[in-house]
PyMOL Python script that loads the backbone (N, CA, C, O; Angstrom):
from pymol import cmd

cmd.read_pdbstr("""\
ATOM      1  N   UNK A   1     167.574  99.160   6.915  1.00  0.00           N
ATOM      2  CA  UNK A   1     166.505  99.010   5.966  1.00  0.00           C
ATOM      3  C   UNK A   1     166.039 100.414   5.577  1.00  0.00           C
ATOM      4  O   UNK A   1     166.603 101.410   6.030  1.00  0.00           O
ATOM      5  N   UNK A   2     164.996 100.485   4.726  1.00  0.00           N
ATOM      6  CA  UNK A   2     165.251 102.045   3.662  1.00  0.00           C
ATOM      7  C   UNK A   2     163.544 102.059   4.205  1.00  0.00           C
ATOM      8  O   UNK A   2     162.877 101.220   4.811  1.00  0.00           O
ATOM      9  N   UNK A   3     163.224 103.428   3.669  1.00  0.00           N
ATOM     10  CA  UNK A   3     161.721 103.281   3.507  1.00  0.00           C
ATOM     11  C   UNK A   3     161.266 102.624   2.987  1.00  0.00           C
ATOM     12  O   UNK A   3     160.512 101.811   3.522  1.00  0.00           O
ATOM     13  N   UNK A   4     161.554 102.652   1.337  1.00  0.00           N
ATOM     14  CA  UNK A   4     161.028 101.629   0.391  1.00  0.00           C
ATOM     15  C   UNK A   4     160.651 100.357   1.145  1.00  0.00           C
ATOM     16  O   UNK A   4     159.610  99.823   1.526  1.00  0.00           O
ATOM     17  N   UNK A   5     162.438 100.021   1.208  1.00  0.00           N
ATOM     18  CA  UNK A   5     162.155  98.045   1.834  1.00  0.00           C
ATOM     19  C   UNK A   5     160.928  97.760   2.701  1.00  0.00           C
ATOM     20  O   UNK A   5     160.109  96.853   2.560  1.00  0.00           O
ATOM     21  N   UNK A   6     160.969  98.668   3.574  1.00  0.00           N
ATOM     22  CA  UNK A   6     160.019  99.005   4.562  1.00  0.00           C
ATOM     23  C   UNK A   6     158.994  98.675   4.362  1.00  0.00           C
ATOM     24  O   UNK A   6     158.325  97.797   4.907  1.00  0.00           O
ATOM     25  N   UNK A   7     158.642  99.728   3.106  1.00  0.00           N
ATOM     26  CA  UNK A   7     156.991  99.748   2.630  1.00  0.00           C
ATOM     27  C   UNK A   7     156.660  98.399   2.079  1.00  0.00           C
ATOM     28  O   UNK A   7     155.567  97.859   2.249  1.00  0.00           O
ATOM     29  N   UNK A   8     157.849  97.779   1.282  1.00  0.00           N
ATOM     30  CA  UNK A   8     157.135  96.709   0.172  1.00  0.00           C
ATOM     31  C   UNK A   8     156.865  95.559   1.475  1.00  0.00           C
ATOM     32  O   UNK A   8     156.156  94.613   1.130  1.00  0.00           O
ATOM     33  N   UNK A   9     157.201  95.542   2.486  1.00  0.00           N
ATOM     34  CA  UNK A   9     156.869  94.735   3.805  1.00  0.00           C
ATOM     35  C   UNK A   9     155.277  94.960   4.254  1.00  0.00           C
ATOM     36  O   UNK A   9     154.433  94.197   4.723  1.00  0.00           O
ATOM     37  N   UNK A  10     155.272  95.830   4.027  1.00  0.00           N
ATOM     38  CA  UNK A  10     154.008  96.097   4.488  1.00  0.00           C
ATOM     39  C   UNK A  10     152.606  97.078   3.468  1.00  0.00           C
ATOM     40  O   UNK A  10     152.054  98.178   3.488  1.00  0.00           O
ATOM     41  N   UNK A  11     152.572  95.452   2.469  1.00  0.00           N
ATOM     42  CA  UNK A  11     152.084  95.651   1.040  1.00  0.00           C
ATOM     43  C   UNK A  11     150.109  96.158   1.194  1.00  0.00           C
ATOM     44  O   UNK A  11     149.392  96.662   0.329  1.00  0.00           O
ATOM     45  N   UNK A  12     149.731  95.719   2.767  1.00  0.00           N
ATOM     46  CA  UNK A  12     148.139  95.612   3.155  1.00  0.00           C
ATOM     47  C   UNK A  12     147.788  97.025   3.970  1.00  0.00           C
ATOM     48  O   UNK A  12     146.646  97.380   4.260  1.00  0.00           O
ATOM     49  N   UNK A  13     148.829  97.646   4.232  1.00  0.00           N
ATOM     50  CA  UNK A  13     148.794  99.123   5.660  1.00  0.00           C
ATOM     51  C   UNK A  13     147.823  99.844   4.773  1.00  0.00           C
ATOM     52  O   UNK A  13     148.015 100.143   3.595  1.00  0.00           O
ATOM     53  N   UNK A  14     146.959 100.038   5.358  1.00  0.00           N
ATOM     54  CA  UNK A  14     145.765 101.422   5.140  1.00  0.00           C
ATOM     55  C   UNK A  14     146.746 102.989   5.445  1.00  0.00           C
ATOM     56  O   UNK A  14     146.516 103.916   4.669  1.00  0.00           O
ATOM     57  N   UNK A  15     147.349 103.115   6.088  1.00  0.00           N
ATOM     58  CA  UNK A  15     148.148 104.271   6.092  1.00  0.00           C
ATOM     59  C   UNK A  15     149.484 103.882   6.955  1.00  0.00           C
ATOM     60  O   UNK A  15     149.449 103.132   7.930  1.00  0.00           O
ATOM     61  N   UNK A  16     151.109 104.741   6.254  1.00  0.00           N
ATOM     62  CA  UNK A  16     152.043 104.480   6.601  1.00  0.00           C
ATOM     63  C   UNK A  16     152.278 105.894   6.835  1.00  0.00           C
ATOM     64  O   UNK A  16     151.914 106.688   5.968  1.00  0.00           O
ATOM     65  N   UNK A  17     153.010 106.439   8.214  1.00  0.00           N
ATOM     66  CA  UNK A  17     153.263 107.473   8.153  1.00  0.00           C
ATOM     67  C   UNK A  17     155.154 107.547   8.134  1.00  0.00           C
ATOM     68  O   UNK A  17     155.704 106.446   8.137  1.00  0.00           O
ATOM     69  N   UNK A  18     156.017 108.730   8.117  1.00  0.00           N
ATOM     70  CA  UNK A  18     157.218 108.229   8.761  1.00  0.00           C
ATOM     71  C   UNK A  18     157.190 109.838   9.447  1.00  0.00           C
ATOM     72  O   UNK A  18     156.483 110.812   9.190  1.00  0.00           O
ATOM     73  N   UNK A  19     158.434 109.596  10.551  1.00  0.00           N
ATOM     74  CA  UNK A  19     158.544 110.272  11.622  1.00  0.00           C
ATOM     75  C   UNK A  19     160.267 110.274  11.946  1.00  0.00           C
ATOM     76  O   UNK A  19     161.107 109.409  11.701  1.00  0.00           O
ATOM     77  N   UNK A  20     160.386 111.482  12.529  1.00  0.00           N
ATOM     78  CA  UNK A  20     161.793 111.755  12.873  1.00  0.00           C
ATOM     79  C   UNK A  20     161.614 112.807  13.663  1.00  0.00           C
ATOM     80  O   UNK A  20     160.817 113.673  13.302  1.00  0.00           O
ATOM     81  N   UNK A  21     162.450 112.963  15.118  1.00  0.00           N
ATOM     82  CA  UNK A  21     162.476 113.670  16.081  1.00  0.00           C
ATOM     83  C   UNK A  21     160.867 113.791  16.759  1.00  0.00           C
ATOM     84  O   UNK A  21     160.266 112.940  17.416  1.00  0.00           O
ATOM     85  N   UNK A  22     160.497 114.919  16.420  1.00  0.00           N
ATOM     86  CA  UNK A  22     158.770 115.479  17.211  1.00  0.00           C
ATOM     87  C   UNK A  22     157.953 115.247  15.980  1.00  0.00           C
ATOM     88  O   UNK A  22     156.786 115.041  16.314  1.00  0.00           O
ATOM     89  N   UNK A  23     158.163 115.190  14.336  1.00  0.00           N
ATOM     90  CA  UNK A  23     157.854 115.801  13.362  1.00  0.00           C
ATOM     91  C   UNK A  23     157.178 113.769  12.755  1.00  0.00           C
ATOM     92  O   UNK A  23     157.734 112.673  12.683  1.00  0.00           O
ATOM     93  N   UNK A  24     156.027 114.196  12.526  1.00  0.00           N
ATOM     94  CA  UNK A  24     155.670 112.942  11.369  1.00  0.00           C
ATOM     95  C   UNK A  24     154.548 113.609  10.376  1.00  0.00           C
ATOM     96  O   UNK A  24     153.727 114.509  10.550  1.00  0.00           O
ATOM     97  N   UNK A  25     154.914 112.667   9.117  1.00  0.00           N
ATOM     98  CA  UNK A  25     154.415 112.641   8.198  1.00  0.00           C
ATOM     99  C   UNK A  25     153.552 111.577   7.257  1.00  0.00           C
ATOM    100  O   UNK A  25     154.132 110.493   7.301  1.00  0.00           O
ATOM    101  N   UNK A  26     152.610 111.526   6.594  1.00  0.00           N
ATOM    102  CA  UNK A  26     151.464 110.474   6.068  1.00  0.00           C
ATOM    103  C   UNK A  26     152.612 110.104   4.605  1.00  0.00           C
ATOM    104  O   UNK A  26     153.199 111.070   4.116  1.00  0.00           O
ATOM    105  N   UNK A  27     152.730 109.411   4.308  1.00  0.00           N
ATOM    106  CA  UNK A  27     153.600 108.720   3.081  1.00  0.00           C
ATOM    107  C   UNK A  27     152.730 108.053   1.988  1.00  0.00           C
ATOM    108  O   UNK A  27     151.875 107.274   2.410  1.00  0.00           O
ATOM    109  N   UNK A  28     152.801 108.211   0.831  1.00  0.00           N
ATOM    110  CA  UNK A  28     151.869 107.461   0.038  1.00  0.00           C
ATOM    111  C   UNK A  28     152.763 106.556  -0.929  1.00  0.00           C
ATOM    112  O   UNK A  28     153.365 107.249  -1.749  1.00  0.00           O
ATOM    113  N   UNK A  29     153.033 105.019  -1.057  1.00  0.00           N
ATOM    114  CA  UNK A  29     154.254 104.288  -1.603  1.00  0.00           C
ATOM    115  C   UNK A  29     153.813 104.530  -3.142  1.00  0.00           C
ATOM    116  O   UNK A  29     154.747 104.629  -3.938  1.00  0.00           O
ATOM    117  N   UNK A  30     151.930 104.684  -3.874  1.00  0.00           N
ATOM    118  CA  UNK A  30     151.830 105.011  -5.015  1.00  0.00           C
ATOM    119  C   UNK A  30     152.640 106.289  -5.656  1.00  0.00           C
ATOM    120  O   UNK A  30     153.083 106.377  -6.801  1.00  0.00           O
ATOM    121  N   UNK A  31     152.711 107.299  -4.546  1.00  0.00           N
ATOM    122  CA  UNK A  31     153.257 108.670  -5.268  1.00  0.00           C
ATOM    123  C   UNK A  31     154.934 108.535  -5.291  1.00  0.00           C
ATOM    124  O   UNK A  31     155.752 108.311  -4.399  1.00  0.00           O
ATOM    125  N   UNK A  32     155.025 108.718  -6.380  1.00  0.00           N
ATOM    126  CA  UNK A  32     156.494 108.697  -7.217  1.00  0.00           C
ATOM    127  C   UNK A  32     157.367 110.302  -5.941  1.00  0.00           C
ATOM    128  O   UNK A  32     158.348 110.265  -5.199  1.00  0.00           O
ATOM    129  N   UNK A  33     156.437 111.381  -6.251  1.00  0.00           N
ATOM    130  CA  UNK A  33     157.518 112.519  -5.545  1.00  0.00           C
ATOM    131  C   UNK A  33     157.733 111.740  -4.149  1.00  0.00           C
ATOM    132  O   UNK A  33     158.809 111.199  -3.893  1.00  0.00           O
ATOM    133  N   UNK A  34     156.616 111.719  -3.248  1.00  0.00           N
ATOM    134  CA  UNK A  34     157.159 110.810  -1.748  1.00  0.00           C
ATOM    135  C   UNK A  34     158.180 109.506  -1.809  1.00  0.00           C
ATOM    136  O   UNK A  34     159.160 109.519  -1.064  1.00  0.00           O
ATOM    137  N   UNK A  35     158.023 108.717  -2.428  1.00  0.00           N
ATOM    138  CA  UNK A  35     159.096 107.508  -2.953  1.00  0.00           C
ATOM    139  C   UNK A  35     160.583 108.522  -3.063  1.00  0.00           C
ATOM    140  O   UNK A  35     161.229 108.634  -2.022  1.00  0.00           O
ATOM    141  N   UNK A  36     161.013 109.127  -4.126  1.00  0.00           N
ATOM    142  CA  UNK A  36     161.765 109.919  -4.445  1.00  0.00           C
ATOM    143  C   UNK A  36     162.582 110.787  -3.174  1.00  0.00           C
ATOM    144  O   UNK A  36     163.735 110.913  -2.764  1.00  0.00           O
ATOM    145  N   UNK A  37     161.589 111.150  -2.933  1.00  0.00           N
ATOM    146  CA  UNK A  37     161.869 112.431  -1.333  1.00  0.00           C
ATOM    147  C   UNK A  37     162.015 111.151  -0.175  1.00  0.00           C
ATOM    148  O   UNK A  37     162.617 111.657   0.772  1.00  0.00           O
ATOM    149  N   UNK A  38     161.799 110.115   0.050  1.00  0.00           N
ATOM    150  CA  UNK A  38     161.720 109.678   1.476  1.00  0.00           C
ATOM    151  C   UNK A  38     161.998 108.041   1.068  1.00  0.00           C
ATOM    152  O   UNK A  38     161.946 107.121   1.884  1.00  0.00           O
ATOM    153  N   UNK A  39     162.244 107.923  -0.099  1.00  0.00           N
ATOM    154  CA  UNK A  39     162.514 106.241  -0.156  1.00  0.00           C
ATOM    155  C   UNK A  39     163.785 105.521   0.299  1.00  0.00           C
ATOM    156  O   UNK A  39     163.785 104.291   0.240  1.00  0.00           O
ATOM    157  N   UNK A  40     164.640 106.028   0.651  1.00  0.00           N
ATOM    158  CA  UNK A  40     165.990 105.921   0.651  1.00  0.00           C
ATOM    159  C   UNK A  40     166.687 106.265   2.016  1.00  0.00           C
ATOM    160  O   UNK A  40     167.870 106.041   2.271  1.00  0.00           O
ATOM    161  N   UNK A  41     165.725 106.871   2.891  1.00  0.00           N
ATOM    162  CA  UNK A  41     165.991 107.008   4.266  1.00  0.00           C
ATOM    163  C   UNK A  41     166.193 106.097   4.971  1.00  0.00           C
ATOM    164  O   UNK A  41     165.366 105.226   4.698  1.00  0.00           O
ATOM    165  N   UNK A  42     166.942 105.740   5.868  1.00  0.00           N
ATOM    166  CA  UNK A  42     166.847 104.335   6.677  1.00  0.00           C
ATOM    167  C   UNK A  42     165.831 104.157   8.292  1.00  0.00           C
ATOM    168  O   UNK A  42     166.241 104.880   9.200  1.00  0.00           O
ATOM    169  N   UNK A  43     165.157 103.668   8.476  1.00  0.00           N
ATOM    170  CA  UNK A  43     164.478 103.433   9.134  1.00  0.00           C
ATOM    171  C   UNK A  43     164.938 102.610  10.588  1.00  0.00           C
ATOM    172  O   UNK A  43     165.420 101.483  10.698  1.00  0.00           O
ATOM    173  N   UNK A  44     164.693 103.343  11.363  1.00  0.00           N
ATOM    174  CA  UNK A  44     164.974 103.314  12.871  1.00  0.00           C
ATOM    175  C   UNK A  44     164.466 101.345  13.204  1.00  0.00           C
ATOM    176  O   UNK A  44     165.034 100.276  13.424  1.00  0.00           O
ATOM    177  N   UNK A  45     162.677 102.041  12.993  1.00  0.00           N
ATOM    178  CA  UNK A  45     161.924 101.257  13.387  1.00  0.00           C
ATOM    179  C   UNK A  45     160.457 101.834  12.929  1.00  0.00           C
ATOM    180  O   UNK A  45     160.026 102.949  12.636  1.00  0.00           O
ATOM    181  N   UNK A  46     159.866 100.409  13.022  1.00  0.00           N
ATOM    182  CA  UNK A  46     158.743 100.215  12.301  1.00  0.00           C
ATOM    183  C   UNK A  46     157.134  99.806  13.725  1.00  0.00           C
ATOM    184  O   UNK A  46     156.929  98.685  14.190  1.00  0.00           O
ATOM    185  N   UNK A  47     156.313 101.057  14.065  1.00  0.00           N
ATOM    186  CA  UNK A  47     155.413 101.275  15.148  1.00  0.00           C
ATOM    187  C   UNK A  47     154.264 100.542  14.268  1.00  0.00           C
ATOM    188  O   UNK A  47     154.274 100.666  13.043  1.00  0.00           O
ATOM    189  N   UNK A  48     153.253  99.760  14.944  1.00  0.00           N
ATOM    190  CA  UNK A  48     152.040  99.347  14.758  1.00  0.00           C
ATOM    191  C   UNK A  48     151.098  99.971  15.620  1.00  0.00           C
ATOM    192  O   UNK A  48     151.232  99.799  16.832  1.00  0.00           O
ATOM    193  N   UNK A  49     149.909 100.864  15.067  1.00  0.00           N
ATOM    194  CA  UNK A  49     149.318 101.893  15.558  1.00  0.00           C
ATOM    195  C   UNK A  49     148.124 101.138  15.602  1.00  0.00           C
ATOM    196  O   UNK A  49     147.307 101.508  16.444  1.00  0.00           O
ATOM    197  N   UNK A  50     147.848 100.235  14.946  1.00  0.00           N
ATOM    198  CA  UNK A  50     145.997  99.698  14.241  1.00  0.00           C
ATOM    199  C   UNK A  50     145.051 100.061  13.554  1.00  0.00           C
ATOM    200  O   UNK A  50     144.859 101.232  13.228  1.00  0.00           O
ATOM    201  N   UNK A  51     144.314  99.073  13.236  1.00  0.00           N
ATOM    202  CA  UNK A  51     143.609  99.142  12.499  1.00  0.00           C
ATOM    203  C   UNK A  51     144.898  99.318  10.633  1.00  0.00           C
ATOM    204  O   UNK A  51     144.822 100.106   9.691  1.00  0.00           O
ATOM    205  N   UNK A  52     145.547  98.545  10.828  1.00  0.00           N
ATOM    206  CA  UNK A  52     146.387  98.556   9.423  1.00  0.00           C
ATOM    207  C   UNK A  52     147.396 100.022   9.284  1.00  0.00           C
ATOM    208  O   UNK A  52     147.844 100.383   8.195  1.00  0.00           O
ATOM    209  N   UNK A  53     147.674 100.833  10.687  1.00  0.00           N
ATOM    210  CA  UNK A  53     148.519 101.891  10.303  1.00  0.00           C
ATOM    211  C   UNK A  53     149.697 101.537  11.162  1.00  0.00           C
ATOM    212  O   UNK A  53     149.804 100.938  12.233  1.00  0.00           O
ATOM    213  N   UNK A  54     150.743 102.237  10.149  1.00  0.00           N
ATOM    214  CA  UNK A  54     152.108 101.528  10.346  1.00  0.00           C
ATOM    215  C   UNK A  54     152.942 103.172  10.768  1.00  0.00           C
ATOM    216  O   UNK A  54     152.430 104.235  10.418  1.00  0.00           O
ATOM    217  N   UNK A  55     153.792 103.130  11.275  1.00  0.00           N
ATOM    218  CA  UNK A  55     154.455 104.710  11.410  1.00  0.00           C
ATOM    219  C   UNK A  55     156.107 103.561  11.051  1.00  0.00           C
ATOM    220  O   UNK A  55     156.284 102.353  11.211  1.00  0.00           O
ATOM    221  N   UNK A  56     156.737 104.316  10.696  1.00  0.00           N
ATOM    222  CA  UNK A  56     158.311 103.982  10.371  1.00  0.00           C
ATOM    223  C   UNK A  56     159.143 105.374  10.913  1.00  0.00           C
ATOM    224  O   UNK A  56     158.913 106.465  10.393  1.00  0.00           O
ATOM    225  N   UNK A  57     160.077 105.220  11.954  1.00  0.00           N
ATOM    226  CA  UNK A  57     160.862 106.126  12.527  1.00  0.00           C
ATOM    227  C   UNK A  57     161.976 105.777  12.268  1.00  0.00           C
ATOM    228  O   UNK A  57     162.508 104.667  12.318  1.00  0.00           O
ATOM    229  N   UNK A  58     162.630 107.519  11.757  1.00  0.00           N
ATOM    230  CA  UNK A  58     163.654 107.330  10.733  1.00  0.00           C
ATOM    231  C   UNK A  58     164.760 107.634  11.599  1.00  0.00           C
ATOM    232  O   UNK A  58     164.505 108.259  12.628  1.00  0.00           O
ATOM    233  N   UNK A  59     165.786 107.343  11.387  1.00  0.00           N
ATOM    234  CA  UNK A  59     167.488 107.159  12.416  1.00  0.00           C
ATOM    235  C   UNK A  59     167.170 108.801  12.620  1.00  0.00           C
ATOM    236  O   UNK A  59     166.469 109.430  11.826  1.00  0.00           O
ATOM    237  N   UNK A  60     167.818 109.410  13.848  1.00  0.00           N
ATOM    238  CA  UNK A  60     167.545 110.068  14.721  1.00  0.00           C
ATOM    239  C   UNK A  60     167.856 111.742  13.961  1.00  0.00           C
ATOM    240  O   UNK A  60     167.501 112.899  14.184  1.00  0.00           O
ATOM    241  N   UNK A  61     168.719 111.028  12.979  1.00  0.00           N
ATOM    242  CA  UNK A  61     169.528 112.528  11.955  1.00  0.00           C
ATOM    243  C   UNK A  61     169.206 111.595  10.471  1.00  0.00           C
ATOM    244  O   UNK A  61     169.992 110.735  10.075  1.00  0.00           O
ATOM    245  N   UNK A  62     167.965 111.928   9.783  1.00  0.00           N
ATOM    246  CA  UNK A  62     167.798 111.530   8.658  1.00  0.00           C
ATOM    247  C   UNK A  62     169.236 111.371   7.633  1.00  0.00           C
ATOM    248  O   UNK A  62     169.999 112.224   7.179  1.00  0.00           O
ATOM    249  N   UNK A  63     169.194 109.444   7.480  1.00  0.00           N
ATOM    250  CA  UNK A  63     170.239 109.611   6.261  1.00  0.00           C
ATOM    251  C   UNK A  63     169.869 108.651   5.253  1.00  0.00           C
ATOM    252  O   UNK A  63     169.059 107.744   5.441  1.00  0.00           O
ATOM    253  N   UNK A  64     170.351 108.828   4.411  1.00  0.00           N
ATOM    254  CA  UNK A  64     170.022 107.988   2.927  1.00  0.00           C
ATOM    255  C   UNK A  64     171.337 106.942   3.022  1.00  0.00           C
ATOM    256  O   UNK A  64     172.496 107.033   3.428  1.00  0.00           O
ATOM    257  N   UNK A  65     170.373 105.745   2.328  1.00  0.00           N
ATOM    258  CA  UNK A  65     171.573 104.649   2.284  1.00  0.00           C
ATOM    259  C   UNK A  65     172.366 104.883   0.889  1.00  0.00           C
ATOM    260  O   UNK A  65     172.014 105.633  -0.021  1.00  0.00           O
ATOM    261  N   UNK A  66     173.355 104.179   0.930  1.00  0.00           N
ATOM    262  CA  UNK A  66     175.072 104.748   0.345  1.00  0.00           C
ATOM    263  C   UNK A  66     174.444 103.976  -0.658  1.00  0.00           C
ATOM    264  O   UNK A  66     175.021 103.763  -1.724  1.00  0.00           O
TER     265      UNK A  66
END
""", "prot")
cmd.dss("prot")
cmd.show_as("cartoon", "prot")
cmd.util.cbc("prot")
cmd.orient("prot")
């Protein structure tokens, strides 16, 4: 599954971050450059933090689906 798919799953999250290795980042699905830069990554797995925040951890060596 991609970021995108990811995100449109989780249409209510107050904040989505994604993460790979030590390193995470806050994602915004409105902003076109983040979509662009990080939509297409495939996603490990999907963390429930609370209160509506979601983290998505990306396969261990960031890759984009084919």
């Amino acid at each position: 599954m991609t970021v995108a798919e990811a995100i449109s799953l989780l249409p209510d999250a107050k904040q989505i971050a994604i993460a790979w290795g030590a390193f995470s980042r806050n994602i915004h699905p409105d902003d076109e450059l983040d979509m662009d830069a990080y939509g297409q990554y495939l996603v490990h797995r999907i963390s429930y933090h609370g209160n509506d925040k979601f983290e998505l951890s990306l396969v261990m060596r960031p890759a984009k689906a084919e």
